[in-house]
MIDOSE-1310 file (N, C-alpha, C; in nm, 2 decimals, decimal comma, always signed):
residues 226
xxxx	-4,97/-0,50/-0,49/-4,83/-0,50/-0,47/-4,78/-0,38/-0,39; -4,69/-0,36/-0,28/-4,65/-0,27/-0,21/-4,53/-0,24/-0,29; -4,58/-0,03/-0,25/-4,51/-0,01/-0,34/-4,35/+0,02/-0,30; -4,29/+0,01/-0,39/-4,11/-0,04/-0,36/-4,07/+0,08/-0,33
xxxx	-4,10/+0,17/-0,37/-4,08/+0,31/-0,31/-4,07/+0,34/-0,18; -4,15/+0,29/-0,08/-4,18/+0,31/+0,03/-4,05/+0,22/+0,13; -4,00/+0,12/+0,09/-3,89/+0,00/+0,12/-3,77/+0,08/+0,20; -3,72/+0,07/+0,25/-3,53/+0,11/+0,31/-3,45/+0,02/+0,34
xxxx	-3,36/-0,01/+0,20/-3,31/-0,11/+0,22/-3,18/-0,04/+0,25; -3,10/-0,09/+0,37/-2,96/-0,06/+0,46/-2,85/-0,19/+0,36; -2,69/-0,15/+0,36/-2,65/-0,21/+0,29/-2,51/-0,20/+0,35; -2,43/-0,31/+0,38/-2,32/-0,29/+0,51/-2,22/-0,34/+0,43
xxxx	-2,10/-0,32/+0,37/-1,99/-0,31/+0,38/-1,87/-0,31/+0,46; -1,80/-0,45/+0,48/-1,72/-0,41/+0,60/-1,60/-0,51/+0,51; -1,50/-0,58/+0,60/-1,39/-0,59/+0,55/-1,26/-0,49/+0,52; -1,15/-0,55/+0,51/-1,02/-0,45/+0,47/-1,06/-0,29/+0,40
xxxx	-1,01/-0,25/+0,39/-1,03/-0,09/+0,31/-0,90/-0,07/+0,22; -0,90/-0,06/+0,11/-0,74/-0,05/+0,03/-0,83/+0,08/-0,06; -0,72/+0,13/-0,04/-0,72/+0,26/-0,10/-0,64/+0,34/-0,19; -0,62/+0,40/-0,30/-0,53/+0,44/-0,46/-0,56/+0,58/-0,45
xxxx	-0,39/+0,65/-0,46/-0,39/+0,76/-0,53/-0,30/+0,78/-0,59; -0,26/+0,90/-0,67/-0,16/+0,93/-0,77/-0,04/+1,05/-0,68; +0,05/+1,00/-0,72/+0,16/+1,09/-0,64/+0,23/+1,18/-0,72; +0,27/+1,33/-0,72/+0,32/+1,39/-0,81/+0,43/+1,39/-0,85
xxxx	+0,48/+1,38/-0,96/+0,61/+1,34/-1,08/+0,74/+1,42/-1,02; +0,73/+1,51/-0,91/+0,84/+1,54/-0,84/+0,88/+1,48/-0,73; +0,76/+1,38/-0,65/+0,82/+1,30/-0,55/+0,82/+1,20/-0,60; +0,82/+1,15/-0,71/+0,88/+1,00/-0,75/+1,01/+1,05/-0,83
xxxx	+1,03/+1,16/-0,89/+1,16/+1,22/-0,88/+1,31/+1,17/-0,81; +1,25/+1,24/-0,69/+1,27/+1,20/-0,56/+1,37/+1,09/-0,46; +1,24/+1,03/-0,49/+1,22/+0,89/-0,44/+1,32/+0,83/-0,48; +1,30/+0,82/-0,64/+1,42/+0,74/-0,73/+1,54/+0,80/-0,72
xxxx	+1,60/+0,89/-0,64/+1,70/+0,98/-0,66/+1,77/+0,89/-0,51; +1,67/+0,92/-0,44/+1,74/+0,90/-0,25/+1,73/+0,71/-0,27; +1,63/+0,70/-0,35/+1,66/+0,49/-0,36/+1,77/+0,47/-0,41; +1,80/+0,51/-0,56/+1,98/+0,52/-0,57/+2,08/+0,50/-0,52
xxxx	+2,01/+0,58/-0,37/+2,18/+0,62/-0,32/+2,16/+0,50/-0,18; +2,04/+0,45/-0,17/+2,07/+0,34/-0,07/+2,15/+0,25/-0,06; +2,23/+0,16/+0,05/+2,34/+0,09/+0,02/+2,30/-0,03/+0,07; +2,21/+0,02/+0,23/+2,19/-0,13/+0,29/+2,07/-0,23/+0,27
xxxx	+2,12/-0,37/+0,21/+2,01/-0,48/+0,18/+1,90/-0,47/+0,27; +1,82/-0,47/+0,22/+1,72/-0,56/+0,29/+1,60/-0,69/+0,24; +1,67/-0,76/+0,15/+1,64/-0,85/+0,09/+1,59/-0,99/+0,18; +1,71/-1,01/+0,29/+1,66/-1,08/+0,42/+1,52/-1,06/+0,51
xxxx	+1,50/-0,95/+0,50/+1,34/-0,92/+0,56/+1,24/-0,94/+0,54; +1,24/-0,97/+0,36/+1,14/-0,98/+0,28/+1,11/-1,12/+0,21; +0,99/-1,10/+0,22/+0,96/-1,23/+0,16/+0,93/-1,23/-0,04; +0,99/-1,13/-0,04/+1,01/-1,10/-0,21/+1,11/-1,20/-0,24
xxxx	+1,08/-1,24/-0,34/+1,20/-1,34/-0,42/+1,27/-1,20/-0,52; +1,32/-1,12/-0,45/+1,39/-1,03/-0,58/+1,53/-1,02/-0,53; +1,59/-1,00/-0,63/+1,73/-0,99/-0,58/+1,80/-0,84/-0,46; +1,71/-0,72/-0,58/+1,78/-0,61/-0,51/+1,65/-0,55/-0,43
xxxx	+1,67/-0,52/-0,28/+1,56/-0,45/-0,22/+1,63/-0,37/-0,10; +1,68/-0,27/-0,12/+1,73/-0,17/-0,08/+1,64/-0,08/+0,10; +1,71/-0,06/+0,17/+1,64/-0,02/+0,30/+1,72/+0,12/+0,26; +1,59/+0,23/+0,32/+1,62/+0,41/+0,30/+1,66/+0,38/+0,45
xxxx	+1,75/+0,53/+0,47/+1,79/+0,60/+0,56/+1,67/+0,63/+0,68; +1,73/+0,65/+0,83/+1,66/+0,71/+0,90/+1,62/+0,87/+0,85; +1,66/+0,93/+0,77/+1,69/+1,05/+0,77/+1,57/+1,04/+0,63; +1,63/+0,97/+0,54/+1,50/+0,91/+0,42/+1,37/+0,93/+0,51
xxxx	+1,31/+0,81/+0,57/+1,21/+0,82/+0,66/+1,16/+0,96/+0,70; +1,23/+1,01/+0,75/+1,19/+1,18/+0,82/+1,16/+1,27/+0,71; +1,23/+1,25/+0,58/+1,17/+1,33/+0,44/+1,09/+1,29/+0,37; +1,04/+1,14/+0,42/+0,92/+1,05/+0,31/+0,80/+1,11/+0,42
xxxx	+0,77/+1,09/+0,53/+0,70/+1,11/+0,62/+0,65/+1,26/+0,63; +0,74/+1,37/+0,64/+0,70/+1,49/+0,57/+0,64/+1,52/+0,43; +0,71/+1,47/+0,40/+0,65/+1,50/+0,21/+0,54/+1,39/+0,16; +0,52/+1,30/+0,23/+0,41/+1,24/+0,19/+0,27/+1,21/+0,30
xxxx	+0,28/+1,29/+0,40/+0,17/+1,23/+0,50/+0,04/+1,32/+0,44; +0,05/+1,38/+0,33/-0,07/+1,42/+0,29/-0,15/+1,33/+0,17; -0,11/+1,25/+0,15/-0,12/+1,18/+0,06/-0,19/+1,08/+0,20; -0,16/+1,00/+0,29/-0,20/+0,91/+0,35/-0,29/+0,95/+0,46
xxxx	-0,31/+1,12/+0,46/-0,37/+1,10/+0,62/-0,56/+1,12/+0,55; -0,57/+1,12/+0,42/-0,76/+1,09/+0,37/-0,75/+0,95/+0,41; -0,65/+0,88/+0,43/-0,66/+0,78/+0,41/-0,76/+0,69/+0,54; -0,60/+0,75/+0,67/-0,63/+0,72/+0,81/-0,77/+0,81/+0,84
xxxx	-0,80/+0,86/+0,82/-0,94/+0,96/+0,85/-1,03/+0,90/+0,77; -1,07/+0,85/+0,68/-1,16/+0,76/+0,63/-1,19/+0,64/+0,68; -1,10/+0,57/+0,78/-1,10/+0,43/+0,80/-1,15/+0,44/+0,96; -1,15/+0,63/+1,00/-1,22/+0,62/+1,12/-1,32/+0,67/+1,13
xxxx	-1,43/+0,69/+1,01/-1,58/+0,81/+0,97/-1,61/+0,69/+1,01; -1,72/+0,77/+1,12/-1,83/+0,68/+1,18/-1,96/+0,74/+1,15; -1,92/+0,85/+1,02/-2,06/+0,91/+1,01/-2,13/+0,88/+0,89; -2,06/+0,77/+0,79/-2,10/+0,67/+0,71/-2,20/+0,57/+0,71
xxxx	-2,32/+0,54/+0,75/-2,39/+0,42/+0,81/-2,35/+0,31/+0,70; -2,32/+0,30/+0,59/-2,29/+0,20/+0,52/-2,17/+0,14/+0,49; -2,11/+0,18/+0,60/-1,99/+0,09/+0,62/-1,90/+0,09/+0,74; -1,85/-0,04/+0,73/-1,83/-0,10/+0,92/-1,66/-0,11/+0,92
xxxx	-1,53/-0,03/+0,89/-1,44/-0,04/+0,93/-1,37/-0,11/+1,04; -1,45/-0,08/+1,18/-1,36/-0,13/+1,29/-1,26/-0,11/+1,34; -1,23/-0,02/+1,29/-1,08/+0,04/+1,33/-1,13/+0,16/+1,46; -1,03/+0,15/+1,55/-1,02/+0,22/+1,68/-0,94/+0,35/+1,61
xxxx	-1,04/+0,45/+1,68/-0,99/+0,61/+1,73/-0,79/+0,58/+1,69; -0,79/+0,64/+1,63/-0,62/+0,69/+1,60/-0,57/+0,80/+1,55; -0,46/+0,86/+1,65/-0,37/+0,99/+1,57/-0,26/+0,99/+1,53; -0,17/+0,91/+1,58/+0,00/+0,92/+1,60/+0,06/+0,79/+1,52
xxxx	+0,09/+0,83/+1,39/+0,14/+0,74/+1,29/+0,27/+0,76/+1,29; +0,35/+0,61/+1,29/+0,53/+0,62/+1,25/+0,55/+0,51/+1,16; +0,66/+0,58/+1,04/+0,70/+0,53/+0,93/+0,80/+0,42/+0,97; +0,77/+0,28/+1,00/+0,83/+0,23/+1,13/+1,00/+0,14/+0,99
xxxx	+0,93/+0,12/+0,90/+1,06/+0,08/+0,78/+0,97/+0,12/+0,60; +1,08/+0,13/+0,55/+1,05/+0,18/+0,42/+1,20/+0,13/+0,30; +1,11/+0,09/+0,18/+1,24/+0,00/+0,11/+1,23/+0,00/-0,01; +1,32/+0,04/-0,16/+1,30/+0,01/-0,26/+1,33/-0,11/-0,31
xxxx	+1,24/-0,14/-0,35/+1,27/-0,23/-0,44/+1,28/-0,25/-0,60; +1,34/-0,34/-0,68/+1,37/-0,31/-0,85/+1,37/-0,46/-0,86; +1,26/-0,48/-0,90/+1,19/-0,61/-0,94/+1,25/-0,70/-1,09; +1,28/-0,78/-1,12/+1,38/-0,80/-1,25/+1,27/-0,89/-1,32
xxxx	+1,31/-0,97/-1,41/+1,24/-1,03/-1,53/+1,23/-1,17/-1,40; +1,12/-1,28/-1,39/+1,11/-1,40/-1,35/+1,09/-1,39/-1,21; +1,10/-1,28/-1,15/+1,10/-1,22/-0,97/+1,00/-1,21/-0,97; +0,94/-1,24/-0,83/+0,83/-1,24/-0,77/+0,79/-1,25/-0,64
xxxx	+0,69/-1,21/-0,56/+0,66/-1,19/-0,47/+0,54/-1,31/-0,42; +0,57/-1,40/-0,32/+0,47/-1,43/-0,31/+0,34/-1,41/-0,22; +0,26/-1,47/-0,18/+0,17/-1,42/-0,08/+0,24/-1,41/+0,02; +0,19/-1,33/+0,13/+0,22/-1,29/+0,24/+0,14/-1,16/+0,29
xxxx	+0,20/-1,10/+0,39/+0,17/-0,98/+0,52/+0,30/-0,93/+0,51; +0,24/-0,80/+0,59/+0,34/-0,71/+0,66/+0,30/-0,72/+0,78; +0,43/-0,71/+0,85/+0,42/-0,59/+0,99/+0,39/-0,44/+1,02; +0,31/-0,45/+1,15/+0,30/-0,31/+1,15/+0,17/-0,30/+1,15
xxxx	+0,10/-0,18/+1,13/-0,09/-0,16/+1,13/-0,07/-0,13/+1,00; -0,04/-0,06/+0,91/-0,05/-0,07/+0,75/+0,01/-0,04/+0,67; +0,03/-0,06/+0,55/+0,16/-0,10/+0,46/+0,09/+0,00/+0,33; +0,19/+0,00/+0,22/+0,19/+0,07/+0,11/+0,24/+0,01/-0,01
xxxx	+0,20/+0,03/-0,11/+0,32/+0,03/-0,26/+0,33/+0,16/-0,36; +0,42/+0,21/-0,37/+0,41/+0,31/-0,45/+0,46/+0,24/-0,60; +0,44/+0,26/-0,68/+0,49/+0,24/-0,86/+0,62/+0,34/-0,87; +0,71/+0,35/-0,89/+0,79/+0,42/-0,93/+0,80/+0,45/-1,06
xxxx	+0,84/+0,32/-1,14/+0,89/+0,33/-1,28/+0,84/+0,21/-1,33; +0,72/+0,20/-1,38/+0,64/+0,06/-1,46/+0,70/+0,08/-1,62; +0,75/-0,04/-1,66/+0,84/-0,02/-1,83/+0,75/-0,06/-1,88; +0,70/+0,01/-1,99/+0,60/+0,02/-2,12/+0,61/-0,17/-2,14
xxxx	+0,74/-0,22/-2,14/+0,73/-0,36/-2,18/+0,61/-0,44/-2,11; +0,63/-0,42/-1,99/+0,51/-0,47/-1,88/+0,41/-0,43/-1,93; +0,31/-0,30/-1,92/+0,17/-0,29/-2,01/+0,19/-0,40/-2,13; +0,25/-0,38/-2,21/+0,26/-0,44/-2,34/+0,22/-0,63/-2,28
xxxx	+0,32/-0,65/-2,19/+0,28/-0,81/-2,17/+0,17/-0,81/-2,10; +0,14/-0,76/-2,06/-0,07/-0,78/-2,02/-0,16/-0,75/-2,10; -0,10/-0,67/-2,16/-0,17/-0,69/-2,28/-0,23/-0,79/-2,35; -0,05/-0,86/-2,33/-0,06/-1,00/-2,44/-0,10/-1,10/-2,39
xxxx	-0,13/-1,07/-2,27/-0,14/-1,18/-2,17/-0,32/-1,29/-2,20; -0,29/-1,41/-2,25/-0,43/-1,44/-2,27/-0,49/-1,56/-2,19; -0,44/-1,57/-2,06/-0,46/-1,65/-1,94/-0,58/-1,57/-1,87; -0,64/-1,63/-1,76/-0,71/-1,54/-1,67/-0,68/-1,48/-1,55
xxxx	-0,70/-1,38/-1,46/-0,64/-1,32/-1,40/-0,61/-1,20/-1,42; -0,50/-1,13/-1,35/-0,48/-1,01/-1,42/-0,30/-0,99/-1,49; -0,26/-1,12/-1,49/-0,17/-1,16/-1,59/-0,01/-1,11/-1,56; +0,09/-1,08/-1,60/+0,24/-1,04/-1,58/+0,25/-0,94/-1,49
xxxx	+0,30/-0,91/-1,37/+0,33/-0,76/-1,29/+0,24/-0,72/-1,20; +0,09/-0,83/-1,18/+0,01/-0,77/-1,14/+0,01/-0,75/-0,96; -0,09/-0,70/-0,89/-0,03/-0,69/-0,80/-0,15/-0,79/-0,74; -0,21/-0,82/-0,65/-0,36/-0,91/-0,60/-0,37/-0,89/-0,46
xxxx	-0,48/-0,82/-0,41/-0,46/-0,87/-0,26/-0,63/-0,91/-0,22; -0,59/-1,04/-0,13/-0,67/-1,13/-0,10/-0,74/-1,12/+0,04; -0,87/-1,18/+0,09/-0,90/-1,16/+0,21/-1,03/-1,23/+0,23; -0,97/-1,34/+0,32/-1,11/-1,46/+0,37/-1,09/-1,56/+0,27
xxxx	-1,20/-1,64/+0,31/-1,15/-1,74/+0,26/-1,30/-1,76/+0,08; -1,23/-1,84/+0,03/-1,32/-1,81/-0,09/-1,45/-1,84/-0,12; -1,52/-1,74/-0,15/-1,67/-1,80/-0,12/-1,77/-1,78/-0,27; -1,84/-1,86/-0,29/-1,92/-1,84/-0,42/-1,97/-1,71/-0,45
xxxx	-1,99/-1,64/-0,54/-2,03/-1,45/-0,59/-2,00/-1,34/-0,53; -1,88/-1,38/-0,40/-1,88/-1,27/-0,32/-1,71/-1,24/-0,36; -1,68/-1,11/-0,39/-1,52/-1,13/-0,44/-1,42/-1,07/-0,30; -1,37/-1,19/-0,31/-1,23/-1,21/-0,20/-1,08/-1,17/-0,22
xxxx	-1,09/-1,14/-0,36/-0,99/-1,09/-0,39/-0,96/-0,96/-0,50; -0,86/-0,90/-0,53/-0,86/-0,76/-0,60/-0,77/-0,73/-0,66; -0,73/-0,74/-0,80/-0,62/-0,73/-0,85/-0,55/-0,60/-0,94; -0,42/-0,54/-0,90/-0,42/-0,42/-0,95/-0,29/-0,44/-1,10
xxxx	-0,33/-0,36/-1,18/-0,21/-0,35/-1,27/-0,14/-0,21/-1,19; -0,04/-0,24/-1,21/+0,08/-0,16/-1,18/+0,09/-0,02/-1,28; +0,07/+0,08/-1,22/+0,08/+0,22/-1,29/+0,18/+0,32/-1,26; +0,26/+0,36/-1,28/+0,39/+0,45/-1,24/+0,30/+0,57/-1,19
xxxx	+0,33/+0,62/-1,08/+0,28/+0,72/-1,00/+0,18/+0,70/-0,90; +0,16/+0,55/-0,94/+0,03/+0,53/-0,82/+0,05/+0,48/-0,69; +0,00/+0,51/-0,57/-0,01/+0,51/-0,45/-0,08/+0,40/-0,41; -0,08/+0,29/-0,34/-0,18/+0,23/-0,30/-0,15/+0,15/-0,11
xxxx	-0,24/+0,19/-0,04/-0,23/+0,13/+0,08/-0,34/+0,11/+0,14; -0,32/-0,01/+0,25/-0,38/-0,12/+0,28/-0,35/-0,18/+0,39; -0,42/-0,23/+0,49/-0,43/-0,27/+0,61/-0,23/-0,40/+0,60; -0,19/-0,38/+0,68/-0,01/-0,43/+0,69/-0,07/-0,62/+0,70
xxxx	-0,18/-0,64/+0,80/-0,26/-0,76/+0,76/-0,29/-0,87/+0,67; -0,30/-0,76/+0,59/-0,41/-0,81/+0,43/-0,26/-0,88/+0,39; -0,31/-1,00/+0,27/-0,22/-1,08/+0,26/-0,22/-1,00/+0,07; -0,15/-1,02/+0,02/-0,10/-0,99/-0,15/-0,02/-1,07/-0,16
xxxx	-0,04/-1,05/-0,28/+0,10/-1,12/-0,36/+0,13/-1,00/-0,49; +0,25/-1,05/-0,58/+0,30/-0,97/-0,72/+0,34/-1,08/-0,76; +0,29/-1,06/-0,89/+0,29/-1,19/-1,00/+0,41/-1,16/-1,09; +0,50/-1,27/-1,13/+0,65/-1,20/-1,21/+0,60/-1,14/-1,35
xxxx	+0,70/-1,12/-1,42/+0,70/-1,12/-1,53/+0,82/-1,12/-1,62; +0,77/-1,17/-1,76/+0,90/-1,18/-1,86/+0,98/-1,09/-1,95; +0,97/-0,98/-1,95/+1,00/-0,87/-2,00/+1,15/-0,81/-1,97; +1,25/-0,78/-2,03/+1,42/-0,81/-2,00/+1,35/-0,70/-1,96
xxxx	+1,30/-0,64/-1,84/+1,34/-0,50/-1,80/+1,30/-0,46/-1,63; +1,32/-0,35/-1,54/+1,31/-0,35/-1,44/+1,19/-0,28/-1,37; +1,14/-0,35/-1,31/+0,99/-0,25/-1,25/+1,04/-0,22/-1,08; +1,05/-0,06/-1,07/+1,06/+0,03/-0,94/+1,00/+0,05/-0,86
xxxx	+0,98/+0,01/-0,74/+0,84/+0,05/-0,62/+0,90/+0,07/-0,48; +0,86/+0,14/-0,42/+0,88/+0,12/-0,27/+0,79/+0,10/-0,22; +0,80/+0,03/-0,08/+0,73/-0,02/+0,00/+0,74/+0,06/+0,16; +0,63/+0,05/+0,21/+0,67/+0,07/+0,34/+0,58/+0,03/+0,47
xxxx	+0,60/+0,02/+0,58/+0,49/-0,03/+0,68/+0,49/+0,12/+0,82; +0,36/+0,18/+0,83/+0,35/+0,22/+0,95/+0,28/+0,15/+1,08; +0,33/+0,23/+1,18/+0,26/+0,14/+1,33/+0,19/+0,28/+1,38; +0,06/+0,24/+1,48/-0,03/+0,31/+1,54/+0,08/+0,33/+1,71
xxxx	+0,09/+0,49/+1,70/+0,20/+0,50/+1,80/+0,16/+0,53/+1,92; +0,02/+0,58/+1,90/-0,09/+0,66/+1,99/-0,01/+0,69/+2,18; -0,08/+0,52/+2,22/-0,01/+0,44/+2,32/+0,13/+0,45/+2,34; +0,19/+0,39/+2,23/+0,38/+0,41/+2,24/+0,43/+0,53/+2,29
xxxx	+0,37/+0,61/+2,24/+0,42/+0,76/+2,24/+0,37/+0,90/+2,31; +0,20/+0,82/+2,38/+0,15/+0,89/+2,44/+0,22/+1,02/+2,55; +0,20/+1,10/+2,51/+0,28/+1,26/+2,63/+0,45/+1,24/+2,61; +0,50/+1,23/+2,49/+0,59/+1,20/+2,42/+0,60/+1,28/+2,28
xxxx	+0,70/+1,42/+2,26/+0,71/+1,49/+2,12/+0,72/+1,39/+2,00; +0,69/+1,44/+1,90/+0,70/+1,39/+1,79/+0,82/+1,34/+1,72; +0,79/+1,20/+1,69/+0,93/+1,11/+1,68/+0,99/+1,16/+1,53; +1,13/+1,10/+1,54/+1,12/+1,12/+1,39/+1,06/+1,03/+1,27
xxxx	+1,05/+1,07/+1,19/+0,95/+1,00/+1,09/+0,81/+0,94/+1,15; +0,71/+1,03/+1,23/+0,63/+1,01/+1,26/+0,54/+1,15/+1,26; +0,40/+1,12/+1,24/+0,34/+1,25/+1,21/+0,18/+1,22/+1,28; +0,10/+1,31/+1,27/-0,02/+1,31/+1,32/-0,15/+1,34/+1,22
xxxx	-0,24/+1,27/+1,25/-0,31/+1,31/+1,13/-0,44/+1,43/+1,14; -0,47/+1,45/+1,25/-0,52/+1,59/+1,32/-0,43/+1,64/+1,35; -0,43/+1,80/+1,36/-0,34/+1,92/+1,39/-0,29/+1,90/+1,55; -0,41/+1,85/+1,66/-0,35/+1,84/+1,78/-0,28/+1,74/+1,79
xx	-0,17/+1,71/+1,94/-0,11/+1,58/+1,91/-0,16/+1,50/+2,00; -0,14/+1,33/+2,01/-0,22/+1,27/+2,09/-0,18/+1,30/+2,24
């Protein structure tokens, strides 16, 4: 028998990239403070079945974009390592990111999101305020799936042992972003109480903005600019 030692087996990963992190208890602070004070719907834009979905300020945008592009730029720098052999992104050379819309939303008991996209090159959900009731109903939850509040995001078409889809429970503080493409859904739930998130979508401005100063609510993810 030859021995297996000797073998190099290569192993390629490619598809979407979604990516989770945790955001600190002073910018969701924050967040919930300046979402408050929003006034204009944006309920019309969305394909959320929720009642309230609030659009932030230009000025919002310019303080989310500062205060959080550290949080997103491991992100965009990961999705361009070409010094990985075991995995195939596909994403083109990029520096010049803009926070092109951003929105809270307060999800209610029976509301839901269905499948769909965003606009834009890639999108986010932050958790703001997940009610203990929600854990508790997944808890209870004895269907399959990932049951009340969850969040799912889907890609290709479905194929026998290979998983096409990814489902998140919702965690207050958590960050998660993902190609504006990729299709998701949020699953409702029955719980008299309200679950907090914002959303938002950036665009690759590279081109747009090329020999052009830095827009507002737009940032770079290397120190030089494009």
């Amino acid at each position: 028998m030859k021995n297996i030692s000797k073998l190099n087996h290569k192993y390629l990963h490619f598809g979407p990239v979604v990516a989770g992190t945790t955001v600190s208890s002073d910018h969701i602070k924050q967040l919930l403070e300046r979402g408050a004070k929003a006034t204009q719907d944006h309920a019309q834009q969305l394909a959320g079945h929720l009642e309230i979905q609030k659009k932030f300020t230009i000025e919002d945008h310019v303080w989310f974009s500062e205060n959080f592009k550290h949080y997103f730029i491991p992100y965009f720098k990961k999705l361009q390592d070409a010094r990985d052999p075991e995995f195939m992104y596909g994403v083109k050379s990029f520096n010049r990111i803009l926070l092109h819309e951003l929105w809270i939303n307060y999800m209610k008991k029976n509301e839901y999101n269905p499948t769909h996209t965003h606009g834009g090159s890639f999108s986010f959900v932050l958790f703001l305020d997940v009610p203990d009731q929600i854990h508790q109903e997944i808890k209870n939850f004895k269907g399959t799936g990932i049951g009340p509040g969850g969040l799912t995001f889907s890609y290709g078409e479905e194929q026998k042992n290979i998983i096409t889809a990814h489902a998140i429970i919702p965690v207050t503080g958590e960050l998660w972003m993902f190609p504006a493409s990729m299709k998701h859904m949020v699953h409702p739930f029955r719980s008299d109480s309200t679950r907090i998130s914002v959303s938002g979508n950036f665009f690759v401005t590279d081109h747009l903005n090329s020999g052009q100063p830095i827009q507002a609510g737009e940032f770079t993810i290397n120190e030089q600019e494009a």
